[in-house]
C-alpha positions in Angstrom: 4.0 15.1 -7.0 1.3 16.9 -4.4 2.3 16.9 -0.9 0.0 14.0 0.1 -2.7 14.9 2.5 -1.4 12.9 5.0 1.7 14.8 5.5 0.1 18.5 4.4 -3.0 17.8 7.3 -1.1 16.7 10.1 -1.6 17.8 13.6 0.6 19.9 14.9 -0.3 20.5 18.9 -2.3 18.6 20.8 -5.5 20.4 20.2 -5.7 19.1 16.2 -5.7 15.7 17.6 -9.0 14.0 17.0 -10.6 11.5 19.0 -7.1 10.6 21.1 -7.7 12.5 24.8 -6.9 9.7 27.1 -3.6 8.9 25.4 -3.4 13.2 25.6 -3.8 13.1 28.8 -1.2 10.2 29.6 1.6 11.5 27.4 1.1 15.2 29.3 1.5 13.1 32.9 4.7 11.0 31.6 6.5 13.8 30.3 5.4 16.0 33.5 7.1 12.8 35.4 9.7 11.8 34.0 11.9 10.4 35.0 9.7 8.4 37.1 8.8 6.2 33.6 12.3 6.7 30.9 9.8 5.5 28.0 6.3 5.9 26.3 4.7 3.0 24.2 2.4 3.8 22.1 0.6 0.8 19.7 -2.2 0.2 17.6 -3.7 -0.2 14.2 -2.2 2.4 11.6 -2.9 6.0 10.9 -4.4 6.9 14.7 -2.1 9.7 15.0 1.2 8.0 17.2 3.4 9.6 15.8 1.5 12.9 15.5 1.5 12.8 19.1 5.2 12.8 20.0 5.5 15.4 17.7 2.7 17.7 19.4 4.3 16.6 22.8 7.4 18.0 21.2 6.2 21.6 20.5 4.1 22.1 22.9 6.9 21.6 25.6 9.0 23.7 23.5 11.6 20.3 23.2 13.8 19.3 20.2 12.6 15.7 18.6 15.3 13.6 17.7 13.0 11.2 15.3 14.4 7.9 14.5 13.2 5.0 12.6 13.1 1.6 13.6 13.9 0.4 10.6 17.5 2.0 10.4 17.8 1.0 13.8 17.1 -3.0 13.8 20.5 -4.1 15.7 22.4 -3.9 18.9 25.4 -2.1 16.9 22.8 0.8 15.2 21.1 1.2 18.8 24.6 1.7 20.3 25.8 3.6 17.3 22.5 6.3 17.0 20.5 6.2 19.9 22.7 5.7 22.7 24.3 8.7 22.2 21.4 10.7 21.2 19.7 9.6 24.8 22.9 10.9 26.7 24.0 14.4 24.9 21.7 17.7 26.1 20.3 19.6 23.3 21.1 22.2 21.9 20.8 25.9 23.5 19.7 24.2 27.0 16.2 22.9 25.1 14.5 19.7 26.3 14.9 17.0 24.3 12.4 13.7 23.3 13.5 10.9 21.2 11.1 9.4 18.6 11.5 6.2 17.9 9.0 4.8 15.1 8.0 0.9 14.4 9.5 -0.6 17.2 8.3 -3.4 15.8 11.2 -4.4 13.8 14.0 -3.6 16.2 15.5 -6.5 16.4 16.2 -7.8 12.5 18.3 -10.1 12.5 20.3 -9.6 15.5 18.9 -10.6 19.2 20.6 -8.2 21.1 18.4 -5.2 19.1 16.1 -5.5 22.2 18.4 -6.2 25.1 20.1 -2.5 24.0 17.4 -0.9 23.9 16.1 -1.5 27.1 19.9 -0.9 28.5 19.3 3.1 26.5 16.1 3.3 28.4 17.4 2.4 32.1 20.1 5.3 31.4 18.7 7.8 29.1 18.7 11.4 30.2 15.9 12.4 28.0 12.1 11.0 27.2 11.9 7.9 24.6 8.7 7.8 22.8 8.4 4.8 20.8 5.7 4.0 18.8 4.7 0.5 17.3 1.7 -1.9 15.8 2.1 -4.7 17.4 4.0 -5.0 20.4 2.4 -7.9 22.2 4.9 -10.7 20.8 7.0 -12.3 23.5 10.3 -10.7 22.4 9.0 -7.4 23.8 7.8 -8.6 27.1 10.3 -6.9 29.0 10.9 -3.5 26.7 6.7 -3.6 27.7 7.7 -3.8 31.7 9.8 -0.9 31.3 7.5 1.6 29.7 4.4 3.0 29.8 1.6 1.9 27.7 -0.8 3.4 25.9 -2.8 1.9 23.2 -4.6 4.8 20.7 -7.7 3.0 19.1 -8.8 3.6 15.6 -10.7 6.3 15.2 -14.3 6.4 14.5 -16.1 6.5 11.3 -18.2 10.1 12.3 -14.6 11.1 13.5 -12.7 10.5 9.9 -15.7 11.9 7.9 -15.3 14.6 9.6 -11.5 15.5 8.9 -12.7 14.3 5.5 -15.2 17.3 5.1 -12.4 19.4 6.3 -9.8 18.5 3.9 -12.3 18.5 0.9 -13.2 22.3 2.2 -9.7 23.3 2.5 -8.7 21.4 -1.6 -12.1 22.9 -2.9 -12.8 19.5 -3.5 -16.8 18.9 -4.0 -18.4 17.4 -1.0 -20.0 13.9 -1.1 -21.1 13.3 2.1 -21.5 9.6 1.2 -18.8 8.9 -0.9 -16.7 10.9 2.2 -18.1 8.2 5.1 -17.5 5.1 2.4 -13.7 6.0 2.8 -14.1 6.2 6.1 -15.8 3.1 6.2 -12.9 1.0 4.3 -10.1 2.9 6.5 -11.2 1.0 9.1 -10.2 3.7 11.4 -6.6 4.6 10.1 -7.1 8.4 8.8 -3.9 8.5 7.1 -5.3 5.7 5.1 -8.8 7.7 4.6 -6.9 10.9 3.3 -4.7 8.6 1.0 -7.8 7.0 -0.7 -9.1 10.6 -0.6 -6.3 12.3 -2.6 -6.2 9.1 -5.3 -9.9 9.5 -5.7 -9.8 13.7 -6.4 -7.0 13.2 -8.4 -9.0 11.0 -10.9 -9.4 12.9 -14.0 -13.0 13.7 -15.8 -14.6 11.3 -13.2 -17.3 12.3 -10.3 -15.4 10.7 -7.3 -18.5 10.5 -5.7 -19.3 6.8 -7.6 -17.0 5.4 -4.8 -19.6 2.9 -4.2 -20.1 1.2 -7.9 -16.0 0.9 -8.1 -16.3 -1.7 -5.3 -13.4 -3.6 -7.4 -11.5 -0.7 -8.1 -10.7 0.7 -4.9 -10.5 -2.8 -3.3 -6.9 -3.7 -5.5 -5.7 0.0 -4.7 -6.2 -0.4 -0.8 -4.6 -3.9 -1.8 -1.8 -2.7 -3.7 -1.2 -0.3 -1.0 -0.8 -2.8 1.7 1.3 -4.9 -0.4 3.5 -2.0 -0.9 3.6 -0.3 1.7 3.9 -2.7 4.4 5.8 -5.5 5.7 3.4 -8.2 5.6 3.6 -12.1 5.3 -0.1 -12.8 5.3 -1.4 -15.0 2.3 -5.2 -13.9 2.4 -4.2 -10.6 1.2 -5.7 -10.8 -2.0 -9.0 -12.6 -0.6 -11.3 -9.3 -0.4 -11.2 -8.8 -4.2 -13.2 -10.4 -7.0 -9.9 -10.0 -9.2 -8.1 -13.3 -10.3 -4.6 -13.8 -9.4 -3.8 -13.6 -12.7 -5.0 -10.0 -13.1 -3.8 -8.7 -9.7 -0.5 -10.2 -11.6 -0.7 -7.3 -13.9 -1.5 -4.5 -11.5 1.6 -5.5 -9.4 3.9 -5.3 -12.6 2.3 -2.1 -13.5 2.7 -0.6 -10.3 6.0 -2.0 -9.0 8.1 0.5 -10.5 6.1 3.8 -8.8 6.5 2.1 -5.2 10.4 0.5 -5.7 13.9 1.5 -6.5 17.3 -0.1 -6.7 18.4 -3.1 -4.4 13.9 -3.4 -3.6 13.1 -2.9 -7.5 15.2 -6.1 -8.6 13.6 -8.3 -5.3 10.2 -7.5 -6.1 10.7 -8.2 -10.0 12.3 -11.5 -9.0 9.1 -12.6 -6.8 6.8 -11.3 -9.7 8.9 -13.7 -11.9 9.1 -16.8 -10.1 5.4 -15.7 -9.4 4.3 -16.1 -12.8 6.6 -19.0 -13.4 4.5 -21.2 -11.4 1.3 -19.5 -12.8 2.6 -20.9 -15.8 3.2 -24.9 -14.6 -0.3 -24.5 -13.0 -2.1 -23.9 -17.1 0.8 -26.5 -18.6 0.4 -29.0 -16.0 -2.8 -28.5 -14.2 -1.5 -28.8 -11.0 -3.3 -26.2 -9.1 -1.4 -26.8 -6.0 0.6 -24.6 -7.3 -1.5 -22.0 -6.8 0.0 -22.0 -3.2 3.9 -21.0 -4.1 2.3 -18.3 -6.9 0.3 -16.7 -3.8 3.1 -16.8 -1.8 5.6 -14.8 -4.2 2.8 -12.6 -5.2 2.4 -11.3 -1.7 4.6 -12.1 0.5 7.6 -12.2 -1.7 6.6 -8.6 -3.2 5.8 -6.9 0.3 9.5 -8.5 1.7 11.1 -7.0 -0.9 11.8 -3.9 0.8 13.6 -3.4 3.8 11.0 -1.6 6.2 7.7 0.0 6.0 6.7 3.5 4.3 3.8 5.8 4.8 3.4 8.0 1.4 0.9 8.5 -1.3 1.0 6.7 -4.4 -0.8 7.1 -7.0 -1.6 3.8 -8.9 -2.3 3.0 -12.6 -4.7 0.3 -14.2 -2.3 -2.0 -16.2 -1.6 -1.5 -19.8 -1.4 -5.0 -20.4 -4.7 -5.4 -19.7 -5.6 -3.2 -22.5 -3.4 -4.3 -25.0 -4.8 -8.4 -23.7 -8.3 -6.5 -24.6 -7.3 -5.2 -28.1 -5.5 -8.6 -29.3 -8.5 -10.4 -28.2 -10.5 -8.4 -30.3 -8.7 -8.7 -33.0 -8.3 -12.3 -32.7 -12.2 -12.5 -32.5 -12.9 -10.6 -35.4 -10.0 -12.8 -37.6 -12.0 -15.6 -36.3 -15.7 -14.2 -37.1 -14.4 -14.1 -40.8 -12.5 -17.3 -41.1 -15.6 -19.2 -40.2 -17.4 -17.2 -42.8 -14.7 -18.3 -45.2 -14.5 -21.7 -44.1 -18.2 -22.5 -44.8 -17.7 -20.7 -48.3 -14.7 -22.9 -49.3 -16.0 -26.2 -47.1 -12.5 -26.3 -44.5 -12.1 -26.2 -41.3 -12.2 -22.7 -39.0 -8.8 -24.1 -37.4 -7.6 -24.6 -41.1 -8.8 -20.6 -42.0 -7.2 -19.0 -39.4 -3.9 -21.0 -39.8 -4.1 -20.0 -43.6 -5.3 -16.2 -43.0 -2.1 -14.4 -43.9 -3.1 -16.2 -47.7 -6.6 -15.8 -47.6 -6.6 -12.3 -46.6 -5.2 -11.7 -50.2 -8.4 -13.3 -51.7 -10.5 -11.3 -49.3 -9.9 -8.5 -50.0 -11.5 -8.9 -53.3 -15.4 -6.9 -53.4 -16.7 -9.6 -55.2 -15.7 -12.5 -52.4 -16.7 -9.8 -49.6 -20.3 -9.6 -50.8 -20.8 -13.4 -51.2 -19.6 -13.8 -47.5 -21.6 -11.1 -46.8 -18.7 -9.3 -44.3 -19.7 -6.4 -42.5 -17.9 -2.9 -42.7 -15.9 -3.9 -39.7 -14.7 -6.8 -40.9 -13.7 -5.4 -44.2 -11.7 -2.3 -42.9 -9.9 -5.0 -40.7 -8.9 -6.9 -44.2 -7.4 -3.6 -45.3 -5.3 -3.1 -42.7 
């Protein structure tokens, strides 16, 4: 697979970052005084360049970055066991050192004392702890909040993410669409790793002008949706609300896609919510008790997204369901069977119901010229008799 543009684009010093110079200037002052503040918060939306700026702060005071994820880190006994040593030990060949800690959000897992540790690391590290996090404003954190400082890097601006867009289309000899580039930027809603995603998946199309952006409203809205689901840890239920798409059909794209995003331990989960999904889809048509429409949204979203254990940040590239086409052809076939078992049923006074339960014998007596032309069966519907 392509490097994804995410990861092949990002900045590297503090110069490449766009549309970030206060929280630039505030990393610069808490490295320059530490150890006056032990820790950096950063939080916000997404894809507004976090953890692109420990990095930078990295290089450009020539300091190793230790980079950890929160996710491997959710307990009192993985703080103790990774990071407390890592915020204790020097580097290497006398080198500063900063530890990168990503999504602090989900420090804590199931253990309580996730938090408690980490702010005990903090009080005694000998080395700067960047952490980085979406939301951070739940009570839990109230005191790892007190003991760093904060800095919250807003999304970026549409003008801002066209731009990098323009850049990254020059640099992939991509052809420019100035408006198909600012609809992206539009629907990233100011995360640009989310703009150059929806930017690689749409140059990647084959045989198609990716500058239609705007008449595959539909499309692109159960990829960003799928992408979410997927990619993120998320337990809200109104995920699927910004699509025209019945559950039954985002159904399909999850099975479809579920295999691309999952492995192992994950792929089994996910299949398991799909399944008890679609279980209750079912006893919704037998039973026509559409409150069940509540437990099939539930395992559709929820259930799938909790099937992994953290977040991820890659590109995907998703496929339209097969089912869907093969739904398609049967469907067509069933309506042409039934186009010419009403023309038979009229000829030999029965039922249609009767003709299509007969067909397999019928067909036999179709297939005779002489019957065809009394019917008056088209060429379509002959060449599907001889078949």
């Amino acid at each position: 697979m392509d490097q994804p543009f995410a990861e092949k684009y990002r900045a590297n010093t503090f110069k490449d970052i766009i549309g970030q110079d206060i929280a630039i200037a505030e990393i610069q002052k808490f490295l320059k005084e530490f150890p006056k503040k032990k820790a950096f918060l950063m939080y916000g939306v997404p894809g507004t360049g976090k953890t692109s700026l420990a990095l930078a702060a990295a290089l450009e005071n020539n300091s190793d970055l230790l980079e950890l994820n929160s996710s491997d880190l959710r307990n009192r006994a993985k703080l103790e066991e990774t990071l407390k040593p890592a915020s204790l030990q020097q580097s290497l060949f006398k080198k500063g050192k900063i530890l990168l800690m990503d999504e602090v959000d989900g420090v804590t897992g199931s253990d309580i004392g996730g938090v408690p540790e980490l702010i005990r690391i903090i009080q005694k590290t000998q080395h700067p702890i960047i952490l980085t996090g979406n939301d951070i404003w739940q009570s839990k954190f109230s005191q790892l909040r007190q003991k760093c400082k904060l800095v919250e890097l807003k999304p970026l601006k549409i003008d801002t993410v066209t731009e990098v867009l323009k850049q990254v289309c020059q640099k992939e000899a991509i052809d420019e669409n100035e408006h198909f580039l600012r609809q992206i930027a539009i629907k990233s809603k100011g995360d640009l790793r989310a703009a150059l995603n929806d930017l690689q998946f749409h140059s990647a199309e084959k045989g198609e002008d990716i500058g239609y952006l705007d008449v595959r409203n539909q499309e692109e809205s159960i990829f960003n949706i799928l992408k979410i689901l997927f990619q993120e840890r998320r337990s809200s239920l109104d995920i699927f609300d910004n699509t025209s798409l019945s559950l039954d059909e985002i159904l399909l794209w999850i099975e479809e896609n579920i295999p691309r995003e999952y492995k192992n331990e994950a792929l089994a989960k996910a299949f398991l919510a799909l399944s008890n999904a679609d279980k209750f889809r079912g006893r919704i048509y037998r039973q026509q008790f559409w409150r069940f429409l509540v437990y099939q949204n539930i395992f559709q979203s929820a259930g799938i997204s909790f099937a992994k254990s953290h977040s991820v940040n890659k590109f995907t590239k998703y496929e339209r369901p097969k089912r869907i086409l093969k739904i398609w052809l049967n469907n067509q076939k069933t309506a042409k069977k039934k186009t010419i078992a009403q023309k038979y049923a009229k000829y030999a006074h029965c039922s249609t119901k009767r003709a299509m339960q007969d067909f397999s014998m019928i067909k036999a007596i179709l297939i005779n010229p002489e019957i065809q032309e009394k019917l008056k069966l088209n060429s379509d519907e002959i060449d599907f008799l001889k078949k």
